[in-house]
PAGUTI-673028 format. One record per residue (C-alpha): x, y, z. Coordinates in steps of 0.02 Angstrom, whole numbers, plus 32768, in hexadecimal, padded with zeros to 4 digits. Layout:
<lumdos>
   px   py   pz
    X    Y    Z
...
</lumdos>
This chain:
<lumdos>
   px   py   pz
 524C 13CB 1746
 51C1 137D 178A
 5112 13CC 17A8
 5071 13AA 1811
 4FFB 1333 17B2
 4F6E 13B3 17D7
 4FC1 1442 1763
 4FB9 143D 1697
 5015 13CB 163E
 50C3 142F 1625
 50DE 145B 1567
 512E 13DB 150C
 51DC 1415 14A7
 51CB 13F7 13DB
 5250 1368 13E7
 5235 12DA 1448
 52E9 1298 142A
 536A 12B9 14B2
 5413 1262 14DD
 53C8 1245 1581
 5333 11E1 155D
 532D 1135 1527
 52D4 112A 1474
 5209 10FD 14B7
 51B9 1058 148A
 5125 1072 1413
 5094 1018 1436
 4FEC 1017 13D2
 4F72 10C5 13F8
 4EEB 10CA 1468
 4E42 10CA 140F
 4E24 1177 1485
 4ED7 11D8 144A
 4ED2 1253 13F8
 4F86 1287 1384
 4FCC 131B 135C
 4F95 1312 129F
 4EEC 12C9 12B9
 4E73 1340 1277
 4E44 12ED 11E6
 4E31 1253 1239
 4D75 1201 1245
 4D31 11FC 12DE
 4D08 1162 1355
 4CD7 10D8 12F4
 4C3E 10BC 1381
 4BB0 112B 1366
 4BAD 11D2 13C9
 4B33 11E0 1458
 4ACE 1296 1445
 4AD2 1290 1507
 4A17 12B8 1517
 49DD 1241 1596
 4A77 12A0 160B
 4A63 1352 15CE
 49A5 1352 15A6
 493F 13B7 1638
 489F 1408 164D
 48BC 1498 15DB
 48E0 140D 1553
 4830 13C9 1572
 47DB 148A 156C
 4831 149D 14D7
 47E2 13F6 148A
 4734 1426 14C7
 4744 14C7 1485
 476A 1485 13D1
 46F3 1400 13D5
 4671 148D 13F5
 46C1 14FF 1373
 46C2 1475 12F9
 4613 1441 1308
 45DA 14EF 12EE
 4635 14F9 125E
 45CC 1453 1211
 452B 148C 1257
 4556 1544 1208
 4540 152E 1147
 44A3 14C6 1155
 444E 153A 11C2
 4475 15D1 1157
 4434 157C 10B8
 439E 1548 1112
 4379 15FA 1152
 43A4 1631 109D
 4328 15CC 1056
 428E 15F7 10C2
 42AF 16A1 10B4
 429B 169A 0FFC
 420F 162C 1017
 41BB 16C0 107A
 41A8 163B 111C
 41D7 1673 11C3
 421F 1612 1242
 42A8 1614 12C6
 4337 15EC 126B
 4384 16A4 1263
 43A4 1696 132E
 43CE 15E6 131A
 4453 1624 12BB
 4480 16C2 1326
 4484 1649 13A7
 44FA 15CF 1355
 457B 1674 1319
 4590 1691 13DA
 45BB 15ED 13F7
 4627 15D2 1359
 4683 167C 13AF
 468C 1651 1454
 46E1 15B9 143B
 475B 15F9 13CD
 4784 166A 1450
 479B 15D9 14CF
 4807 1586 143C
 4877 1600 1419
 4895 1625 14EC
 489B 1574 1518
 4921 1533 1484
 49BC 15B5 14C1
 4979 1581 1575
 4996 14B9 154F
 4A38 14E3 14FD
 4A85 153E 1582
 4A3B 14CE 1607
 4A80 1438 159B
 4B26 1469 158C
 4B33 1491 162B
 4B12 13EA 165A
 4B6A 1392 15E6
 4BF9 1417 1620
 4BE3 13D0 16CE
 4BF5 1318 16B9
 4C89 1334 1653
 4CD2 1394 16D2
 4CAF 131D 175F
 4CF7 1282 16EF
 4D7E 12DB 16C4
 4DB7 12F3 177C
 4D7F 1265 17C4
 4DEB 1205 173A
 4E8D 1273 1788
 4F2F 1272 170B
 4EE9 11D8 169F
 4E8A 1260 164B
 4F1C 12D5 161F
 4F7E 1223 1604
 4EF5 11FD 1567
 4EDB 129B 1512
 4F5D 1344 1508
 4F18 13E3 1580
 4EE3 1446 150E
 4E83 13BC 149E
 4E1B 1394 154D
 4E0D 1461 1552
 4DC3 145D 14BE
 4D34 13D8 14DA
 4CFE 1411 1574
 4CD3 14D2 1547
 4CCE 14B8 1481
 4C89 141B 146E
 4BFF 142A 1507
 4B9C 149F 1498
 4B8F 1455 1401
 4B65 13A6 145E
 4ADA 141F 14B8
 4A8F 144E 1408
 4A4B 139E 13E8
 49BC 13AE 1462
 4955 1445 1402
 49A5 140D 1363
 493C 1362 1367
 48A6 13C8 1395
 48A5 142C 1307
 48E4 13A2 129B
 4858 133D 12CC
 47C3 139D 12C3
 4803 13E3 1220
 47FB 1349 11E1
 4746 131A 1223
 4710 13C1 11DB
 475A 1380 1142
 4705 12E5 112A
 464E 131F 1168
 4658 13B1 10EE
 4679 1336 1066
 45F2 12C5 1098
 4577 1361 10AC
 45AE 138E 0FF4
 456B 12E2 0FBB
 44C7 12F7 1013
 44AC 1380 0FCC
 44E9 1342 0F1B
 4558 12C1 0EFB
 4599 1321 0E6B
 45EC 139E 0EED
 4648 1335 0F40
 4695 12DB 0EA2
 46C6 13A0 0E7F
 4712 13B1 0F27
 4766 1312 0F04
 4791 1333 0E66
 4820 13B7 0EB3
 4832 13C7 0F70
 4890 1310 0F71
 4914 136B 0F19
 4935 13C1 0FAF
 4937 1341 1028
 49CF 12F5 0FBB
 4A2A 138D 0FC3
 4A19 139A 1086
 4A43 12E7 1084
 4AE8 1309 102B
 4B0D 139F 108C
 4AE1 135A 113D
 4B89 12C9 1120
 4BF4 135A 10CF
 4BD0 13BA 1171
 4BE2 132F 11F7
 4C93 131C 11A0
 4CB6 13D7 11B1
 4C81 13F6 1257
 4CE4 134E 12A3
 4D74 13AE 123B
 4D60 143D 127A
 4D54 140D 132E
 4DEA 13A9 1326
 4E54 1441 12DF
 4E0A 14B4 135A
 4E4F 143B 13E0
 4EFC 1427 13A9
 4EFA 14E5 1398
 4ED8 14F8 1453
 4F3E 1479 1485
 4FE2 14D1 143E
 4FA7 1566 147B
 4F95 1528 153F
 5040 14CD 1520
 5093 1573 14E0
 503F 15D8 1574
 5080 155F 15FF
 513B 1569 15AA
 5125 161A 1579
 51CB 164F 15F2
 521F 15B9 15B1
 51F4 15EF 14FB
 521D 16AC 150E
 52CF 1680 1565
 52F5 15FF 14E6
 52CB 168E 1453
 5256 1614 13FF
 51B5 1683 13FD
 51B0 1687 1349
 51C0 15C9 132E
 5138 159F 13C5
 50C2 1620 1363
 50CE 15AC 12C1
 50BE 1510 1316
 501C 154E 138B
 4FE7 1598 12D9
 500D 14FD 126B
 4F4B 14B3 127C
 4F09 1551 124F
 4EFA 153A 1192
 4EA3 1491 11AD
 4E21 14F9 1236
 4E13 157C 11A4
 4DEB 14E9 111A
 4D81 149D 1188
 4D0B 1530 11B6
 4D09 155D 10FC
 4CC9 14BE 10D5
 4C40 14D7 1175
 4C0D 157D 1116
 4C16 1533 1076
 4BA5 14AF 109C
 4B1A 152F 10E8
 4B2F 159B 104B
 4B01 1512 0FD1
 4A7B 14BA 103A
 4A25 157B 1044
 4A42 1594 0F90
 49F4 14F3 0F66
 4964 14F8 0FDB
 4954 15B6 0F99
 4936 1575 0EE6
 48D9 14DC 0F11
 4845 1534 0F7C
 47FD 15A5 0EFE
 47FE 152D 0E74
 47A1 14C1 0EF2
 4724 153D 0EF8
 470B 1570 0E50
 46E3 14AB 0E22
 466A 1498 0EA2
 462B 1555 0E8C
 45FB 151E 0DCE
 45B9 147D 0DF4
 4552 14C6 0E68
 4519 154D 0E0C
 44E4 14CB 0D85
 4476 1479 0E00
 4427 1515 0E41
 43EF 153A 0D6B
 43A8 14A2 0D65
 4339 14A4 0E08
 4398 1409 0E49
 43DD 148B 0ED8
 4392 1526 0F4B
 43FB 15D4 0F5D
 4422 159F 0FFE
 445F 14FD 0FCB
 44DC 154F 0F76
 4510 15C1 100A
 450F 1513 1078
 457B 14D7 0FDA
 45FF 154F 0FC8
 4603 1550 1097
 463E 1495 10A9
 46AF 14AD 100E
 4705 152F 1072
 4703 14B7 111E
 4726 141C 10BA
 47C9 1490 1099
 47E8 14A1 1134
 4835 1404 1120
 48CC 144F 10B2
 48D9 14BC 114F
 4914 142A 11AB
 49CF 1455 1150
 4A0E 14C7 11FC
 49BA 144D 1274
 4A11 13BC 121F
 4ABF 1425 1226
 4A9D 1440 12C2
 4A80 1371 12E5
 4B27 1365 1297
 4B7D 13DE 1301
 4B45 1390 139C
 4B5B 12DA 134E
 4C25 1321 133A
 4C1D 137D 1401
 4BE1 12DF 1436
 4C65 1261 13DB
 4CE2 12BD 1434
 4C97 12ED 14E1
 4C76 1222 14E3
 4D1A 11FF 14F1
 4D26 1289 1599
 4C94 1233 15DC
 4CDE 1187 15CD
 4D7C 11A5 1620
 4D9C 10FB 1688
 4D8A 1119 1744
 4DE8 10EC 17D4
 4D9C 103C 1813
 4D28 105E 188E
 4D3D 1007 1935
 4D3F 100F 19DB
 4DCB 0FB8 1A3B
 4E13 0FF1 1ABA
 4ECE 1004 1AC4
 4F20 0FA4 1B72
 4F9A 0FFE 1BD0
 5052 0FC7 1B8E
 50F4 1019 1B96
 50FE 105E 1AE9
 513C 0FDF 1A66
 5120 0FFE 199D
 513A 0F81 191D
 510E 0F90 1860
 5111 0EF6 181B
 5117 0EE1 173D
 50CE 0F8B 1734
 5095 0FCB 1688
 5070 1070 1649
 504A 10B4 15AC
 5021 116E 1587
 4FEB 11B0 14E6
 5021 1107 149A
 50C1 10F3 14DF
 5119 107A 155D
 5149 10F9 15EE
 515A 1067 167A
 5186 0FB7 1629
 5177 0F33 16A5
 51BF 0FA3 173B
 51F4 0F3D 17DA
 5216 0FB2 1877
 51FB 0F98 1930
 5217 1029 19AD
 5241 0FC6 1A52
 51E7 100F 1AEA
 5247 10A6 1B3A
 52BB 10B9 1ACB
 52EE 113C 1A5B
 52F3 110B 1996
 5320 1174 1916
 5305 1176 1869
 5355 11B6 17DA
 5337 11A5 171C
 5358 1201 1682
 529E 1208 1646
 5231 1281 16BF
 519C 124B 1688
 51BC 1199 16B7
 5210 11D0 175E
 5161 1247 177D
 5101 11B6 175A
 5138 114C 17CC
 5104 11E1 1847
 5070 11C9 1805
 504E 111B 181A
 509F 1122 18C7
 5018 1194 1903
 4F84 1145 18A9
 4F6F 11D1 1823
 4F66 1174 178E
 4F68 10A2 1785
 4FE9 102E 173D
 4F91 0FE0 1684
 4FDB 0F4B 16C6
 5039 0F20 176E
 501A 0F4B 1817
 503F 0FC4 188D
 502D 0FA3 1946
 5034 0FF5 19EC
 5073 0F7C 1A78
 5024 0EEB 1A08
 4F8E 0F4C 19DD
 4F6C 0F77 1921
 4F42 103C 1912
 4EC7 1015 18A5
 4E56 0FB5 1939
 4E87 1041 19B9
 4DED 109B 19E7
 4E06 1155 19B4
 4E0F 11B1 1A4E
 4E73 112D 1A95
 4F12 1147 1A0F
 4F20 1204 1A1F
 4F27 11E9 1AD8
 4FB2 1167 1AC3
 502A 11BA 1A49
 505E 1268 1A30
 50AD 12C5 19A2
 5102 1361 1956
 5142 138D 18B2
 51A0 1400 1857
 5124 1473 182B
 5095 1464 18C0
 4FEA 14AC 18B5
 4FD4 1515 1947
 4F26 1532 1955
 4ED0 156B 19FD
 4E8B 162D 1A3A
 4F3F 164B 1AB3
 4FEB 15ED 1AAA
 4FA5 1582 1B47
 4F17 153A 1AF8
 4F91 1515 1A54
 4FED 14BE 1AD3
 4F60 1466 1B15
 4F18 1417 1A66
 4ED9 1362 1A98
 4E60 1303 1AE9
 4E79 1326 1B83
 4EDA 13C4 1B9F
 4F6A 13C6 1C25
 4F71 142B 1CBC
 4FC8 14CD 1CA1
 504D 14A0 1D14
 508B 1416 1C9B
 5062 1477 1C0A
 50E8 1501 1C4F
 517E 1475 1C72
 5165 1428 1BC2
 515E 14BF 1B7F
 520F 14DA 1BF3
 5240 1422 1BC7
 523E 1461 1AFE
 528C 14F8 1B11
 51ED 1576 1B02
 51CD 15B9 1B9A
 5240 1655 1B9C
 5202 168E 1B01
 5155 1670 1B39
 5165 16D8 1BC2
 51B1 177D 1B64
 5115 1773 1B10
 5088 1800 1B35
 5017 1795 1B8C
 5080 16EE 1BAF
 501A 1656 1B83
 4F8E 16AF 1B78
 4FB9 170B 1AD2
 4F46 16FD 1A43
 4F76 168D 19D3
 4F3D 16E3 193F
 4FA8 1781 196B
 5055 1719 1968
 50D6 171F 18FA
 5144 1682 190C
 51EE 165D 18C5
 51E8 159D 187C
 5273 156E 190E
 51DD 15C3 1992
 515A 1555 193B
 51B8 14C3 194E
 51CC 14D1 19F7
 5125 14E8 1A1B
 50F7 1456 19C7
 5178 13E0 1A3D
 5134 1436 1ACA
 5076 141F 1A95
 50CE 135D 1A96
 5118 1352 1B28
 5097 138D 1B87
 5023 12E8 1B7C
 503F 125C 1BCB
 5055 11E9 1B42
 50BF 1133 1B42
 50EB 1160 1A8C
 512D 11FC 1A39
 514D 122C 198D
 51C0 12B4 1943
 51D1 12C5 1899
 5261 1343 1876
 5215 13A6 1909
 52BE 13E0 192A
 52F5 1421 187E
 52EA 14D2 188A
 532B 14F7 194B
 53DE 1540 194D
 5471 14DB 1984
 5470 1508 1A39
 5399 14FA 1A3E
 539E 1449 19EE
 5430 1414 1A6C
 53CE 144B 1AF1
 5324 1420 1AC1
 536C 135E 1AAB
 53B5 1362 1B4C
 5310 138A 1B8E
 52B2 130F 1B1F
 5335 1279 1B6E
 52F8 12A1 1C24
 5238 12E0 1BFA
 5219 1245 1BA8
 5277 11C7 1C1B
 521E 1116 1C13
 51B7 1143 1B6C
 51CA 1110 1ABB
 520A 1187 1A37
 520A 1189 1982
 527F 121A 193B
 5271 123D 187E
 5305 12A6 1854
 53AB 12B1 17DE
 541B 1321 185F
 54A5 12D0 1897
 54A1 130F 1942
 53E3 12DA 1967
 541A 121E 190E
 54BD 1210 1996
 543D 123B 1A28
 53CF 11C4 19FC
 53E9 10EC 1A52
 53E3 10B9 1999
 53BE 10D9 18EA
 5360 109C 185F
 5392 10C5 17BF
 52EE 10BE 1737
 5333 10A9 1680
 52CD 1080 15F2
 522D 107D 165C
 527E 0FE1 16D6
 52E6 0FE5 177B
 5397 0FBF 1732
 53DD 0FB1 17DD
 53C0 0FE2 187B
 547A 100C 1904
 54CE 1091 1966
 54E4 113E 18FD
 5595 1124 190D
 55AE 1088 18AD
 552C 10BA 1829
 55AA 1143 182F
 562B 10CA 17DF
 5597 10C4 1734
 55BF 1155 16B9
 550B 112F 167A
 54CD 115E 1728
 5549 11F1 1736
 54F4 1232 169A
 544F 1220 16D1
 5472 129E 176B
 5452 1362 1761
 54FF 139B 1734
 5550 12F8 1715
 55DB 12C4 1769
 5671 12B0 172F
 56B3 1206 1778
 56A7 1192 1825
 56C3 11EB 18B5
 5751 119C 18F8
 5745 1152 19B4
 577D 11A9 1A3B
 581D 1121 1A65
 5853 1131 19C9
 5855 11E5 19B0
 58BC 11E6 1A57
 5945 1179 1A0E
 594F 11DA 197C
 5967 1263 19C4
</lumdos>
């Protein structure tokens, strides 16, 4: 059954075989796919943008100003004490002591405005980033369900969006720890060279280990991601089939196969920990040995007058900022974490576009033609060189064993997604050059499963451009056999939308009314029909014959009854048009007889000859 493009991806069964699909054409992956048993695959081979110049705003810049003032009171700091240290022993006075006070307040104060700006920039940055991947995501319409599973998207655009947002305060920190760093050593060597050969002597150690540990964790974390995605993508997919699941008595198996990437998550967050534990525990080690070095050498130099008491305060103070650098370890984690939230939120924000143009589309009486049309989806051949053409006015049906080639071609007959390669055209037009409020104008649509979104039933009705007077919302709604049950309900077409409770055969109706109702040369029904009773569906065609009398239609569907109303058929197999004829000499095909809900059995026989027999 066949579903509105705007829903979620239906779940997808553990077997792709089925004796009514044609075995799919492989073709090489897109660089952007993502498999089912990817999670240990690297990442894109192109280097991941941290998003800043996008996501960065003006609590980004606070936050750097408030650093940069943090940081140089933390240089200025050590000096100063040592040099009110020294006077004071020296019995001089001077101002130092509220030079100092002064320079505590500011070292405070802008730690305050550090720590209340960096959660600020986060959230403001993910937001952001949250944003544009929303808005590419939409604007890029099925292609970006077509590239990546539902719940793998899921997952960049709430999980990912974070950890992309933690690159702006991470680079911050990251940066002015390292500039802290450096000056401390070079304040060590004015001081006395000999310190700084001490520092050296040790801290360097460190920097290897956070070296080692910041490519350990970049792995982990793209892991980890990856896993947490495949996760949520069963989970969405077991959700959306979760009646399908619970009738079929296959909870237990859908539990292990949602639950199959959680040992890989597990692994992978171990190793996350793991790295943090031994990049603490070597830091933890590292740092006081630092000190003690330094400590003695500096002691040294105090006994033998080469250096004051407070020299060996300032000393011990830029040992302790110098550091600072080992410090770096979280805000380097935290690079890589947004360097992995970026890799994959690059390929949202990337998602190729519809071509923007604006021509407009001539009036015409309805004609479609898809000429050599391609389509590949999750790297395989769907559509392989498909030739159709849907004369004006008429009625075309068509039938195929594969619904998501059949859905598809719904697809590219409204303009929702574009042909790889081909062209699809509107009386001569390509849909591709059709300016965008022109196309929705010119064809309409309705699927199996329509999202009816609106506050009442009339403005549901009324979705499009230009919304139709109610009295031609009322006869479509008559036209597709809606109207009675409409009316029985406690406000008519003014019930709230959010209060009903429709069957799937109510839905559906809705939907061909919601189509009917514009005035469009071109309309589109992809198993629209599928769930209405016998009687309904008979009805509900009859209507659709004389409501749509001089326009085109394109009828997706595998009943028999909707394929013997229709002028003609064309019968998709293995992604082409095999042939297109009446539905009762296809009739005469037990390949197309198969094909049909049901199946049936043999050729009807023809009326004169069924009159002899008898």
């Amino acid at each position: 059954m066949h579903s509105d493009p705007t829903d979620a991806a239906p779940p997808q069964p553990a077997s792709t075989d089925s004796p009514d699909r044609p075995p799919a054409r492989p073709v090489p992956p897109t660089p952007d796919a993502t498999g089912p048993d990817d999670g240990d695959r690297p990442g894109p081979a192109r280097p991941p943008r941290l998003l800043l110049p996008a996501a960065a705003g003006r609590w980004a810049l606070f936050l750097a100003l408030a650093v940069a003032a943090s940081t140089t009171a933390t240089l200025l700091l050590p000096a100063l004490l040592a040099r009110a240290v020294n006077q004071a022993l020296a019995g001089t006075g001077s101002t130092t002591g509220r030079q100092l006070a002064a320079l505590l307040v500011l070292l405070t104060v802008a730690e305050a405005a550090a720590q209340y700006a960096a959660p600020r920039s986060g959230a403001d940055a993910a937001a952001h980033i949250r944003t544009l991947a929303v808005r590419r995501t939409l604007a890029a319409g099925p292609a970006a369900v077509a590239r990546m599973p539902v719940g793998d998207l899921v997952a960049r655009l709430t999980a990912s969006a974070p950890q992309a947002a933690l690159a702006a305060p991470a680079l911050v920190y990251s940066a002015a720890q390292l500039l802290m760093a450096v000056v401390a050593v070079v304040a060590l060597t004015l001081l006395s060279p000999l310190l700084s050969v001490a520092f050296l002597a040790t801290a360097p150690t460190g920097y290897a280990v956070i070296r080692r540990q910041l490519r350990r964790t970049t792995d982990a974390g793209d892991g980890y991601q990856r896993a947490q995605a495949r996760l949520a993508s069963g989970l969405l997919d077991a959700l959306g089939g979760s009646r399908s699941i619970a009738a079929s008595a296959t909870v237990t198996r859908e539990i292990e196969r949602v639950l199959r990437p959680l040992p890989q998550l597990s692994r992978r967050g171990h190793e996350l920990w793991d790295t943090q534990r031994r990049t603490a525990w070597c830091t933890g080690l590292l740092a006081p040995a630092t000190q003690l070095t330094v400590l003695a050498v500096a002691g040294t130099q105090v006994a033998a007058g080469r250096l004051g008491v407070g020299d060996l305060l300032a000393a011990l103070g830029y040992t302790g900022i110098g550091l600072s650098g080992l410090g770096t370890a979280q805000s380097l984690l935290d690079v890589a974490q947004a360097r992995a939230g970026a890799a994959r939120l690059t390929d949202v924000l990337t998602l190729p576009l519809p071509d923007a143009v604006s021509r407009p589309l001539p009036a015409g009486p309805g004609l479609l033609e898809l000429r050599g049309v391609v389509v590949r989806r999750q790297g395989v051949v769907a559509l392989d060189g498909l030739d159709l053409t849907v004369p004006d006015g008429s009625w075309t049906a068509l039938v195929g064993a594969s619904d998501a080639a059949t859905s598809l071609v719904a697809e590219l007959a409204v303009g929702l997604t574009a042909p790889d390669e081909g062209t699809v055209a509107l009386d001569g037009v390509p849909l591709t050059t059709i300016h965008p409020d022109d196309l929705p104008t010119a064809v309409a649509c309705a699927f199996a499963d329509p999202v009816l979104t609106g506050a009442t039933v009339q403005d549901a009705l009324a979705l499009g451009p230009e919304p139709p007077p109610p009295g031609r919302l009322r006869g479509a709604a008559r036209a597709a056999q809606a109207d009675t049950f409409i009316r029985r309900l406690p406000d008519g077409y003014r019930t709230p939308m959010p209060s009903l409770v429709l069957s799937g055969g109510e839905r559906q109706r809705l939907g061909l009314a919601r189509a009917f109702a514009r005035d469009s040369r071109l309309i589109v029904l992809d198993d629209a029909t599928c769930g209405l009773d016998g009687a309904t569906e008979a009805a509900a065609l009859q209507a659709l014959r004389a409501e749509t009398r001089g326009r085109t239609v394109l009828h997706i569907t595998r009943r028999a009854t909707v394929a013997a109303a229709a002028d003609r058929v064309a019968w998709l197999h293995e992604g082409r048009v095999r042939t297109v004829a009446a539905h009762d000499e296809l009739l005469s095909l037990a390949a197309y007889r198969d094909v049909l809900d049901g199946g049936i059995p043999g050729p009807r026989p023809a009326p004169a000859k069924a009159a002899a027999h008898d």
